[in-house]
C-alpha positions as CSV (number, residue, x, y, z in Angstrom):
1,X,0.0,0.0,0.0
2,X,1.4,3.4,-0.6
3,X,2.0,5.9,2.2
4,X,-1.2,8.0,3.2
5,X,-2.2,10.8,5.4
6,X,-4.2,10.8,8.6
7,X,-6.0,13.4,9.2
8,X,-8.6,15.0,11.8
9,X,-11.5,17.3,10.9
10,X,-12.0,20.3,13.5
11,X,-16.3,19.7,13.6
12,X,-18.1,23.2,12.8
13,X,-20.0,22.8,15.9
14,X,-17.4,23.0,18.1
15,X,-16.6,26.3,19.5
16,X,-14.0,28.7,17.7
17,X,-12.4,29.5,20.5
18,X,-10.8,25.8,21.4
19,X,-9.4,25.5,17.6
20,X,-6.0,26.3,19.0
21,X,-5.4,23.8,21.7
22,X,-7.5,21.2,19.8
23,X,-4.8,21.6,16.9
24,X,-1.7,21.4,19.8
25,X,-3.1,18.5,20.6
26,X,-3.4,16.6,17.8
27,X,-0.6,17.8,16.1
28,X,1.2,16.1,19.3
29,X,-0.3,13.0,18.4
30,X,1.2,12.7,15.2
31,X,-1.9,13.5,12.7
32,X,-0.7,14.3,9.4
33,X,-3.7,17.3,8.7
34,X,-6.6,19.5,9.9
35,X,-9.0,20.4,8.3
36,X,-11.2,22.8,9.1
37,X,-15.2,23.8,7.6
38,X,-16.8,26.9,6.0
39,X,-20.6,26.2,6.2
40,X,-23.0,28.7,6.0
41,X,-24.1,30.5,9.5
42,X,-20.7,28.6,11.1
43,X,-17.0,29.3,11.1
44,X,-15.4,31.5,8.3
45,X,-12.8,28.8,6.7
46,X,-9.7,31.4,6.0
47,X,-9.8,32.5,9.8
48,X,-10.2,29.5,11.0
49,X,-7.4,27.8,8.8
50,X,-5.3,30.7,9.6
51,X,-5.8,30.2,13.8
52,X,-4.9,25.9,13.1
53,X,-2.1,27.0,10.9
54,X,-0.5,29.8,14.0
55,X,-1.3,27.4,16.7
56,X,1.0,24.7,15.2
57,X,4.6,24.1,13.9
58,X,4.1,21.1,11.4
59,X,0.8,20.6,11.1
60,X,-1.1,20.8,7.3
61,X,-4.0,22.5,7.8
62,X,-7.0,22.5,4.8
63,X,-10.4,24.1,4.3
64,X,-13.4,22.1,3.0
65,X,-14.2,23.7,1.4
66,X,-14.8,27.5,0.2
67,X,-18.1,27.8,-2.0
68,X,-16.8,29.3,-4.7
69,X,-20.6,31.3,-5.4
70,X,-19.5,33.6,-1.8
71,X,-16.0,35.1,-3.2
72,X,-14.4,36.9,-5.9
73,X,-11.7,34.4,-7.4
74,X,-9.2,37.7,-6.6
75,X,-10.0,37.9,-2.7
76,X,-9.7,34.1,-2.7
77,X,-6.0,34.2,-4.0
78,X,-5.2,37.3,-1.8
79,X,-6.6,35.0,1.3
80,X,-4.5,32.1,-0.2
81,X,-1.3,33.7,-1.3
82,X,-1.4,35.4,2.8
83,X,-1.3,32.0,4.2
84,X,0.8,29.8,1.5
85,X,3.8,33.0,2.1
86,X,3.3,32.9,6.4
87,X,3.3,28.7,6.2
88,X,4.4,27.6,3.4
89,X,3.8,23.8,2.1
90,X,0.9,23.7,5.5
91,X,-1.9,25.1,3.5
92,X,-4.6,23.0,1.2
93,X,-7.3,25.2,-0.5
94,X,-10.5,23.1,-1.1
95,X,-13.2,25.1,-3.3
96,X,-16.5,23.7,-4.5
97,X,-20.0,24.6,-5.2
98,X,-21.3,25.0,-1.8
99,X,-24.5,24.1,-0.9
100,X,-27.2,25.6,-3.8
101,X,-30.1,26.2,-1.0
102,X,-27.2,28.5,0.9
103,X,-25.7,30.0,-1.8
104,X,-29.2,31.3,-3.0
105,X,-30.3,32.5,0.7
106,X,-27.3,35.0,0.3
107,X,-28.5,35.7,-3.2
108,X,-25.2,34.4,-4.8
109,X,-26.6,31.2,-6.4
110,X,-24.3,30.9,-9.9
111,X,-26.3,30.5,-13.4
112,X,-23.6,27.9,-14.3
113,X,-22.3,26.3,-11.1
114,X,-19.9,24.3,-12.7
115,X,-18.4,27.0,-15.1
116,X,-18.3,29.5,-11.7
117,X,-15.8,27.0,-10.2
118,X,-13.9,26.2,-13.5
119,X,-13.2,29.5,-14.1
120,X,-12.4,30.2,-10.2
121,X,-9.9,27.0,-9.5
122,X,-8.4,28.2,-13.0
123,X,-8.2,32.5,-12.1
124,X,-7.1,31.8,-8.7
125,X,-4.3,29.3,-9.8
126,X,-3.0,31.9,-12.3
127,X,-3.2,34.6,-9.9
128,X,-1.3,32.4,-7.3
129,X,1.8,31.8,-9.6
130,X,1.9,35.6,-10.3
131,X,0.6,35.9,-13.6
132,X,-1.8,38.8,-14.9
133,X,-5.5,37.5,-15.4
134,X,-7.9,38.9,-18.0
135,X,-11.0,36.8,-18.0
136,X,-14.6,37.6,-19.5
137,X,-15.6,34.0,-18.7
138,X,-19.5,32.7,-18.6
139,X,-19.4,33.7,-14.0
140,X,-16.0,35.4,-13.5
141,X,-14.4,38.4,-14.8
142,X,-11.0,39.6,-14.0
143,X,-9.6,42.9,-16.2
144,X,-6.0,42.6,-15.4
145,X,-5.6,41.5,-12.0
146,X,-2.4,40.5,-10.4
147,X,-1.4,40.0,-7.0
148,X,1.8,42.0,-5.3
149,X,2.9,39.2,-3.1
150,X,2.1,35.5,-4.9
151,X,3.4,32.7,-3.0
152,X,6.6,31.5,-3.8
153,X,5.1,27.9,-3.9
154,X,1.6,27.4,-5.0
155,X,-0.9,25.7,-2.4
156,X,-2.7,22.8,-3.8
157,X,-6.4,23.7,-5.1
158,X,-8.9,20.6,-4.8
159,X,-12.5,20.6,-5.9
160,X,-15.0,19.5,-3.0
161,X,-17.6,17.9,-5.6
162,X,-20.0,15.0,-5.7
163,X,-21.6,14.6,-8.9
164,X,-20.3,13.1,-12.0
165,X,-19.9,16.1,-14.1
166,X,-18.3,18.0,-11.0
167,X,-15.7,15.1,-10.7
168,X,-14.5,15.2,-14.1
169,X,-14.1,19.1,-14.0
170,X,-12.0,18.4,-11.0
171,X,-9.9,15.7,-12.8
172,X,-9.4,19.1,-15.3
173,X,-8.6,21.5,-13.2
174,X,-7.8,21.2,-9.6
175,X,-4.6,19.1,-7.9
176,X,-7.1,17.1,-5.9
177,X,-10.7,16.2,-5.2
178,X,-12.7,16.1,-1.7
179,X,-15.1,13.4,-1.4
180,X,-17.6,13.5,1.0
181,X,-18.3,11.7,4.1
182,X,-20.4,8.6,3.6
183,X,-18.6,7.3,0.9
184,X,-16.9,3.8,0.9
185,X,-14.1,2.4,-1.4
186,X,-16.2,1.7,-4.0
187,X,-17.3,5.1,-4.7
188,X,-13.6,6.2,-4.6
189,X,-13.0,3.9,-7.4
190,X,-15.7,5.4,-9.5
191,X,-15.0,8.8,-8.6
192,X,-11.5,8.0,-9.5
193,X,-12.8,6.7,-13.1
194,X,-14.8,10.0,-13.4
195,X,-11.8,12.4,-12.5
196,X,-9.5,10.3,-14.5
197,X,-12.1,11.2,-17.4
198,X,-11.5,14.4,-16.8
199,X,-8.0,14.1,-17.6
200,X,-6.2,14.5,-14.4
201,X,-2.8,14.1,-14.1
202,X,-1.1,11.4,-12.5
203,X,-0.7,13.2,-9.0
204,X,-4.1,14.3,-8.4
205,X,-5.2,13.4,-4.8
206,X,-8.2,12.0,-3.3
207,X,-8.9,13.2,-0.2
208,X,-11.7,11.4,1.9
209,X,-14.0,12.8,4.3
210,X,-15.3,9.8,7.1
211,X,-17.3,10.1,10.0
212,X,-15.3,8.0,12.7
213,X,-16.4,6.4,16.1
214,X,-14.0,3.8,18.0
215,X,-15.1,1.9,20.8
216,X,-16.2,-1.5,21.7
217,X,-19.3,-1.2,22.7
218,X,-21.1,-1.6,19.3
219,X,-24.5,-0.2,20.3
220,X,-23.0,3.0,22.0
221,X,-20.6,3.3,18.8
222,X,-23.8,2.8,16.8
223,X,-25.6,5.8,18.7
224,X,-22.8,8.4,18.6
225,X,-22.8,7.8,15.2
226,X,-26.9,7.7,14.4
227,X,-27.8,11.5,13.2
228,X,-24.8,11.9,11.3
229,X,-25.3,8.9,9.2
230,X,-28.9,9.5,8.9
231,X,-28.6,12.9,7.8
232,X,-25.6,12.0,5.1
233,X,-27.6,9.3,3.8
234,X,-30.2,11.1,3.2
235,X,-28.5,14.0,1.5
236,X,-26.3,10.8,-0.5
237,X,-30.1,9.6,-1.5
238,X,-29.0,5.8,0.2
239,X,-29.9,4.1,3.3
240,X,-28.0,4.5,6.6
241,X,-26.5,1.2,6.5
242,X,-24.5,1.9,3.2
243,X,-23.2,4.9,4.6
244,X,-19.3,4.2,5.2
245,X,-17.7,5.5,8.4
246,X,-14.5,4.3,10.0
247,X,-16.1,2.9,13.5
248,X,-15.7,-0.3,15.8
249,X,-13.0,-0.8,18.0
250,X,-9.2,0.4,17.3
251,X,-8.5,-2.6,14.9
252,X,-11.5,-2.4,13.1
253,X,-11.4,1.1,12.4
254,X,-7.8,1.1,11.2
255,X,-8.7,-1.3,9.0
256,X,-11.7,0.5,7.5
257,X,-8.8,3.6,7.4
258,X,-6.5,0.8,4.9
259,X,-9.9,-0.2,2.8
260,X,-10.0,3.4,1.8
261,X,-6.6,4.6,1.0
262,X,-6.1,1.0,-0.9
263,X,-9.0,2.3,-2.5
264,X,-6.7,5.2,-3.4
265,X,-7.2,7.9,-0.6
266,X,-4.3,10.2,-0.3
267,X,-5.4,11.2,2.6
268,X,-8.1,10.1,4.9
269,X,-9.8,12.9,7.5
270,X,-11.7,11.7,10.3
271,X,-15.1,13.4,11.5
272,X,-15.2,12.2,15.0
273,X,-18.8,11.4,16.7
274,X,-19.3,10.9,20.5
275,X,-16.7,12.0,23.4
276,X,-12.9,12.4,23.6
277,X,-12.6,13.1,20.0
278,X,-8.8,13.5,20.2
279,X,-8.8,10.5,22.9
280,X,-10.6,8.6,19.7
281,X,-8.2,10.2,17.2
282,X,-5.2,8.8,19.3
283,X,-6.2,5.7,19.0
284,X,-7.0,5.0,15.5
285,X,-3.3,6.1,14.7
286,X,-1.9,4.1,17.6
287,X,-4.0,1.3,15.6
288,X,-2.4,2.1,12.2
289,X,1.5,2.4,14.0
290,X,1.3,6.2,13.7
């Protein structure tokens, strides 16, 4: 199996102000990543990347993701360039759709969702690497914008998408793809197909989303772990029971961990359900020899 990451994912109902020693902590344990969500009504993503990303020495810090309908694609490269220069190689900037419901409640629904992000993964890479962008694009228009201070090394850009079309314009354009939590190594291998489709290159990443519980009493794991998978199966459009999560005790969590990056996860971030999230988080990557 090739290597893979382990990360954790900072739950946007968790309060703001305990980001920092949550992130001490489990960059202490040895997690690979943090990521950190930008939902409507919640946490903003930038400022809560950038508090991970000053708490911590090491740790890789990402944002799942930034709707793409709530920004221009020039103050999303400003925001990225400021944190890809301050910690460079610790930053991962995951754009997507955002929810269409949301995006229309704050009256920035897109005519063409999927030529909104196209254009804004493609402006904001351009802008990141220091180049002028002049763009009168179906969503996005840029008249000669550049940025004073790019990065000296660009971030990686991944599309958090679900649907097939969506996947193949991430295979096109972005470095990686989010998938969402719910889904089990199957759908990674079609997803994978679709991105492929799309013509990505050989590097592109998958990074995977998975609500996790560990401990061994089944019906209490079971029980942490009810609303979320009832709520992402419904939103998936599949029953609870074929909604994948990384849960059990240590071993057999770990080993659902394995089943998805032999599936081809590059990285694997844990949503934890139930108490002592980092305590949980320990020892999954005790599990796995972390």
């Amino acid at each position: 199996m090739t290597e893979f990451r382990i990360g954790v994912m900072y739950d946007r109902d968790w309060a703001p102000e305990e980001l920092p020693g949550f992130a001490r902590e489990v960059e202490a344990l040895g997690a690979d990543d943090l990521w950190v969500v930008e939902d409507l009504g919640w946490n903003g993503g930038v400022s809560a990347a950038s508090v991970a990303l000053g708490a911590t020495e090491r740790l890789r810090v990402g944002v799942g993701i930034m709707p793409a309908p709530l920004r221009s694609p020039a103050l999303l490269a400003m925001e990225v360039a400021t944190l890809a220069r301050v910690f460079p190689g610790r930053f991962v900037a995951g754009i997507g759709h955002g929810v269409p419901e949301w995006m229309a409640s704050v009256g920035v629904a897109a005519r063409s969702p999927l030529a909104l992000l196209e254009e804004t993964i493609s402006s904001v890479r351009t802008l990141l690497r220091g180049q002028r962008v002049e763009l009168d694009g179906r969503e996005v228009r840029l008249d000669g914008v550049t940025l004073v201070h790019p990065p000296a090394q660009v971030p990686p850009l991944v599309a958090g998408v679900v649907r097939p079309r969506s996947l193949e314009l991430s295979g096109r354009v972005a470095d990686g793809t989010l998938i969402a939590e719910g889904h089990g190594p199957r759908d990674l291998r079609s997803a994978r197909a679709l991105i492929d489709k799309g013509g990505a290159a050989a590097d592109h990443t998958l990074t995977v989303f998975a609500f996790c519980c560990v401990g061994d009493d089944a019906e209490q794991v079971a029980q942490a772990l009810r609303p979320q998978v009832e709520g992402q199966g419904a939103w998936l459009g599949r029953p609870p029971e074929q909604v994948f999560t990384v849960s059990g005790g240590a071993a057999q969590a770990a080993g659902r961990v394995r089943e998805l990056a032999e599936a081809g996860a590059s990285t694997v971030v844990l949503r934890m359900a139930g108490a002592e999230p980092v305590r949980q988080l320990g020892t999954v990557l005790k599990a796995l020899g972390r």
